[in-house]
N, C-alpha and C positions, 0 to 999 in steps of 0.2 A: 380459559382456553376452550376452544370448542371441542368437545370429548368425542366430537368423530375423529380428529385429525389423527391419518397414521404412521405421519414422519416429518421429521425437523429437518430443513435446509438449513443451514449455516457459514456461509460464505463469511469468514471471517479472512477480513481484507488489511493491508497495509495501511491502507488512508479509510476505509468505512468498510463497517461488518452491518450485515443484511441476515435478516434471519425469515421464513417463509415455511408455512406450515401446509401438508398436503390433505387431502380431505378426503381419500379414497375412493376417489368418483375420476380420477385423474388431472382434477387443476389441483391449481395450490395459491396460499393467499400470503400475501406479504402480512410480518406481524409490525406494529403501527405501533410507537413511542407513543408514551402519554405522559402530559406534562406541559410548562409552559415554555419549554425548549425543545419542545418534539418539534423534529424535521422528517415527518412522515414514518416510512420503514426504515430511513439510513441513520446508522449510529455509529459517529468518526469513533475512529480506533484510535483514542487519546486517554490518556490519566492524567489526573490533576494532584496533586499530595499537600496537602500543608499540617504544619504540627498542630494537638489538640489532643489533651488529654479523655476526650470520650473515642477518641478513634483507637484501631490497634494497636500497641503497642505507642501511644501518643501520636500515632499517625495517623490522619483521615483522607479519604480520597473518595474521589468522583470521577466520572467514564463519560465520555461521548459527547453533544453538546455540552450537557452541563458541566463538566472536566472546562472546557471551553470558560465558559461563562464565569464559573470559579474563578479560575485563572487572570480572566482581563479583569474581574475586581479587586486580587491584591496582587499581582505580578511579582511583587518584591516577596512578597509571604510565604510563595509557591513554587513545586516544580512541577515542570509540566511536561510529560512524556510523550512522543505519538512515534508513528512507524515501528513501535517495539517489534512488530511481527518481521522485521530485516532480520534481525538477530536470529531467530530462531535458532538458524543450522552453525553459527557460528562458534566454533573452540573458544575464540578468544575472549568472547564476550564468557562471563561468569558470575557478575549479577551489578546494579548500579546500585549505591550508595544513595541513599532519599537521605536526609537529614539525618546523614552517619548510621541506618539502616539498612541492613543490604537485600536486596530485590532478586531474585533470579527473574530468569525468562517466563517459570510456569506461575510465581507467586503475582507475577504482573497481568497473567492471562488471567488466573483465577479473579483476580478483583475486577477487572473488565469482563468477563463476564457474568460476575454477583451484578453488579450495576447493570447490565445488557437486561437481565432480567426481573431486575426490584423495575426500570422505569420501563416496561410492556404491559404495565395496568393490568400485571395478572396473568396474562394471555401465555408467557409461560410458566406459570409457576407452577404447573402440572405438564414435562414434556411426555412427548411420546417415546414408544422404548426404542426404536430406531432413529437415531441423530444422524445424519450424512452431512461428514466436515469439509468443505474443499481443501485443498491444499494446493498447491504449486506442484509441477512437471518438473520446474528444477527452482531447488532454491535460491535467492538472493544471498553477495556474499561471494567474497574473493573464490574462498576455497570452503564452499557450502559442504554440510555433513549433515546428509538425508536421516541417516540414523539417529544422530544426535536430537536433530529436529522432530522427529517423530518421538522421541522419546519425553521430550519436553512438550509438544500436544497432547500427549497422554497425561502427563501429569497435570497440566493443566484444564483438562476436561474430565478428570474425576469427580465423580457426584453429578456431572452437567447429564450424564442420560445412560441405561445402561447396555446401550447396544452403541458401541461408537463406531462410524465406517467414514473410512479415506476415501475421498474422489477427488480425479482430478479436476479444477478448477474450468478448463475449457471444455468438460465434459460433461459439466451441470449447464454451461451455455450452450453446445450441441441439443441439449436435450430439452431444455426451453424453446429454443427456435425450431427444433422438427414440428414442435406443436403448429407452428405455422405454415409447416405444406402438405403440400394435399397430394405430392404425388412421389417416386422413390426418388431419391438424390442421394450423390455424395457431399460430403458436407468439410467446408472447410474452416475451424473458429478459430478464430486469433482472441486474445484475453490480454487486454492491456491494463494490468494493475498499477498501483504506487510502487511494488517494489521488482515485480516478476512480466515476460510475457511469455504468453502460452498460448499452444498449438495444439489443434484436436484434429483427429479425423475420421469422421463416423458415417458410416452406410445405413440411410433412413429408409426403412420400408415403405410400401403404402399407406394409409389411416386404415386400423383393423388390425394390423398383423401379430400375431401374437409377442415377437421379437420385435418391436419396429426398428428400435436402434441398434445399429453392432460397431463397439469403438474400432478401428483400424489400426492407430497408433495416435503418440503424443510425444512434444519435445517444445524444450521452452528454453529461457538465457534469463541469468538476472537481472535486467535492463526494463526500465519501462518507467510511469511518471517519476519518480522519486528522483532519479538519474537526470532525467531531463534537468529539473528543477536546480540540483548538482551544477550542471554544467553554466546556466546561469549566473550559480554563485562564484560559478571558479571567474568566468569571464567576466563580469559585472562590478561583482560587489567584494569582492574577497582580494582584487589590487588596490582597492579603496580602502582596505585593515591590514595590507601592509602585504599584501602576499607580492614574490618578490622583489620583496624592497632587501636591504641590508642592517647590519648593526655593527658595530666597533666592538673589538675582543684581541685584548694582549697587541693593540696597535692596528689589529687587521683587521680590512673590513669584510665578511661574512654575510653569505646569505644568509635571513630569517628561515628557523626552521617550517618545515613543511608543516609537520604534524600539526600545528595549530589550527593551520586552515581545513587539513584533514579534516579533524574533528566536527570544526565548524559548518563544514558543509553537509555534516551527515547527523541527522535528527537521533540516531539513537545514541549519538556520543555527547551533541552539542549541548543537551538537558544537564549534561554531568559534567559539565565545563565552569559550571557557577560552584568553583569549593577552591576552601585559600589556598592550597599548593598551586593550584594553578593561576591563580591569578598574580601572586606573588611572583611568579615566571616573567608572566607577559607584563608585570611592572616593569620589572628587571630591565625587561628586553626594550620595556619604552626608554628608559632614560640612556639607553646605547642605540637606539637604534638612529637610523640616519635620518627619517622621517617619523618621527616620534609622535605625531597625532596622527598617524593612520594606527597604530598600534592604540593608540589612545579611545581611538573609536571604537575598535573591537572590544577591548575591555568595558567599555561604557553598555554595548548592547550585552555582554554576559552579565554584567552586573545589577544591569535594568530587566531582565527579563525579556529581552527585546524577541529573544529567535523565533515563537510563535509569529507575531505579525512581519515578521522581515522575511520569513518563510511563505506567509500569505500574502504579501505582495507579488515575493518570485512568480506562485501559481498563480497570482492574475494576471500578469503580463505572458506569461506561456499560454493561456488560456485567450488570451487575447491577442495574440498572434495568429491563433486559429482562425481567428475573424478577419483582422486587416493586415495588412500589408507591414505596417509598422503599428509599435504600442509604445508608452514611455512609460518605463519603472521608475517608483514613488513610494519611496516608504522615508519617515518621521518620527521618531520614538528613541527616547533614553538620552536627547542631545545629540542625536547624529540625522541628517540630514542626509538625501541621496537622490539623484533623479537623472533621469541618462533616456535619451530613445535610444531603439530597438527596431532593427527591420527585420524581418524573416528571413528574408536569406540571411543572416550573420548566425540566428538562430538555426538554423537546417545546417550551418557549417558547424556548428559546435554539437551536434548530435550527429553529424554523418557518420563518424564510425558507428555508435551504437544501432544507429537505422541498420548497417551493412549487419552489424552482430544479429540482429530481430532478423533479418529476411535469411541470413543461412541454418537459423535455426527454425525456419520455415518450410529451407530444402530438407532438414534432418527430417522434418515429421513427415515429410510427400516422401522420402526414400524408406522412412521405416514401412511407411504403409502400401510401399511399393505404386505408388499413385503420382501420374504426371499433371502439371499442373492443367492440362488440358481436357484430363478426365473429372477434376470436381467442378460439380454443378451450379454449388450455393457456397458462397464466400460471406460468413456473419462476422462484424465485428464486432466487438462489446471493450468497456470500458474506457477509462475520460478519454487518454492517449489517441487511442481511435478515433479523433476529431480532429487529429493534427494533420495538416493537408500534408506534408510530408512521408508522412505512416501511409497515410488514404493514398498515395500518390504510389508507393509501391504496388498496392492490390490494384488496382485501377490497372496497371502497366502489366502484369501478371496474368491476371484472368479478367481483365474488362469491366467496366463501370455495370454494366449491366446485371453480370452476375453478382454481385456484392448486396449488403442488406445491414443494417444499421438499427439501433434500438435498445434500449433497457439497458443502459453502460452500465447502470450501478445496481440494478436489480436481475437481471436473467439467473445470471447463476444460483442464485438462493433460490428463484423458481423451480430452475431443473436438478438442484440434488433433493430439492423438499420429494420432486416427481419421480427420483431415480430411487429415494429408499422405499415408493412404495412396489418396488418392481422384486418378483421372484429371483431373477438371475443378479440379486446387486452384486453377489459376488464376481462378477466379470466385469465389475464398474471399477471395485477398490481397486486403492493401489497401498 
């Protein structure tokens, strides 16, 4: 590590954690995987687990691409976790069973971030005494429990540095992009993660000022990639495993329960869907049910290991909608076949509500900070979502193409909380 650096950004993300060291001079430097799975500074927030008697407790595990990589070489050997960061704030969640092991929330963070730091080639294996965490404005999660959540980042960042501080997430990308103006503005960011979006709003001084930034207010919704991705599943691929279909019971015929496809659609349940109680269920329900090889499929991709790439499909055709007009979903793995087009509009109908949910929790952040949408200057968006013409089509309508500004989806923030813990006043940063 470079032994001038005087503070850790750590943007620990739903789909990628970014880490970014500040050098006291006021930039700051993305720190850089090494390896032969290094993907620059971004390291997906996944775990990979298989049995092995030299790992803990005969469990081994790997983080971020390599988690990845692991995984597609024995799929059937392995589970393979990602978005664990949804759970956070969540009661109901209490820990997932690995190979009849049980995992909480913080024992999951802690080995994702041992591995965060064995593959930075060093860089941090000495941090600085001020670490600045982002966190979300509002959790992900029916019925989110900020305290909960915050209790379970503590535990999971014990030993990681010994000065730990909360910022908000669109407050580390306010504070990367003032680096780019040169003259006072109000500032408006929107933060489109995999699980959360969020809303900053911050008064930039001139260049020089002793204060330059001052936060205004903040408010965010659970909603943003991960969700999208959701919605896909529900319309797409989840009447294809049988969602609405029925089964036969005591003569009558019966919907198939919900909870299956729940599960299925959400990444930090679907990893713990591969254990024989459950599969024993969804046998059951094949041999009643009315269309018995759509249930038949479903049990195939838990059984195969499928969710990883049936997941990475979904996101390339979301992601490719952003482009054209229409895309065709294509995914192939475990003996199950699938492939359907797709046109934008059918996709912007199956996100409308959540759009409507993202923009009134746009009007919360302009009323806390008592600011009309006509008084902010700079409109920055950051993260993947932010590419969706959809999303872009609300700011656009709002405050005008003009003032809007785009860049670093997956890096700014780790810039600006690396730059906000080297600032005297951070305590008016935490939350």
């Amino acid at each position: 590590m470079d032994h001038a650096a005087t503070a850790l950004g750590l943007d620990f993300g739903t789909t990628n954690t970014v880490a970014a060291l500040a050098d006291g001079r006021g930039t700051s430097r993305l720190v850089e995987l090494a390896g032969d799975a290094a993907a620059g500074a971004v390291f997906r927030s996944a775990l990979c687990f298989w049995e092995d008697d030299r790992g803990w407790d005969g469990i081994a595990h790997e983080a971020g691409p390599w988690a990845i990589a692991e995984y597609l070489d024995a799929p059937l050997d392995s589970r393979f976790v990602q978005s664990f960061k949804t759970v956070a704030a969540s009661a109901s969640f209490e820990r997932a069973l690995i190979f009849g092991k049980p995992f909480r929330f913080e024992d999951l963070g802690r080995r994702f971030l041992q591995r965060l730091v064995a593959h930075t080639g060093g860089a941090l294996a000495d941090r600085p005494r001020r670490v600045v965490v982002g966190r979300p404005v509002e959790y992900a999660g029916a019925r989110p429990d900020p305290a909960l959540a915050r209790a379970r980042y503590d535990l999971m960042l014990e030993g990681f540095g010994t000065g730990i501080h909360y910022v908000y997430e669109p407050l580390g990308a306010a504070y990367s992009y003032a680096a780019r103006l040169t003259e006072p503005a109000t500032i408006l960011v929107a933060d489109f993660g995999g699980g959360t979006t969020d809303f900053s709003i911050v008064r930039v001084a001139a260049p020089g000022a002793p204060h330059r930034c001052v936060p205004l207010a903040s408010a965010g919704v659970g909603i943003a990639g991960d969700r999208f991705d959701q919605r896909i599943m529900n319309q797409l691929v989840l009447p294809l495993l049988g969602k609405g279909g029925s089964y036969r019971s005591f003569g009558k015929l019966l919907e198939i329960p919900g909870g299956y496809f729940s599960d299925f659609a959400d990444w930090s349940r679907l990893a713990m869907m591969r254990n024989r109680r459950t599969l024993e269920e969804l046998r059951k329900l094949q041999r009643d049910a009315a269309d018995p090889a759509a249930i038949g499929r479903m049990i195939a991709l838990i059984e195969n290991e499928q969710g990883f790439p049936l997941y990475d499909a979904v996101g390339r055709v979301k992601r490719a909608l952003s482009v054209d007009e229409e895309a065709r979903f294509a995914f192939e793995g475990g003996g199950v076949a699938i492939s359907a087009p797709v046109r934008r509009p059918e996709f912007e109908a199956w996100i409308a509500g959540d759009l409507a949910r993202i923009e009134a929790a746009m009007d919360v952040a302009l009323a806390r900070a008592a600011t009309e949408a006509g008084a902010i200057d700079r409109v920055f968006l950051t993260g993947g979502s932010s590419l969706i013409p959809a999303i872009r089509a609300i700011f656009d309508r709002r405050f005008g193409a003009e003032r809007i500004a785009t860049g670093g989806e997956l890096t700014s923030i780790a810039h600006g909380l690396a730059l906000i813990g080297e600032q005297d006043d951070l305590a008016e940063w935490t939350a």
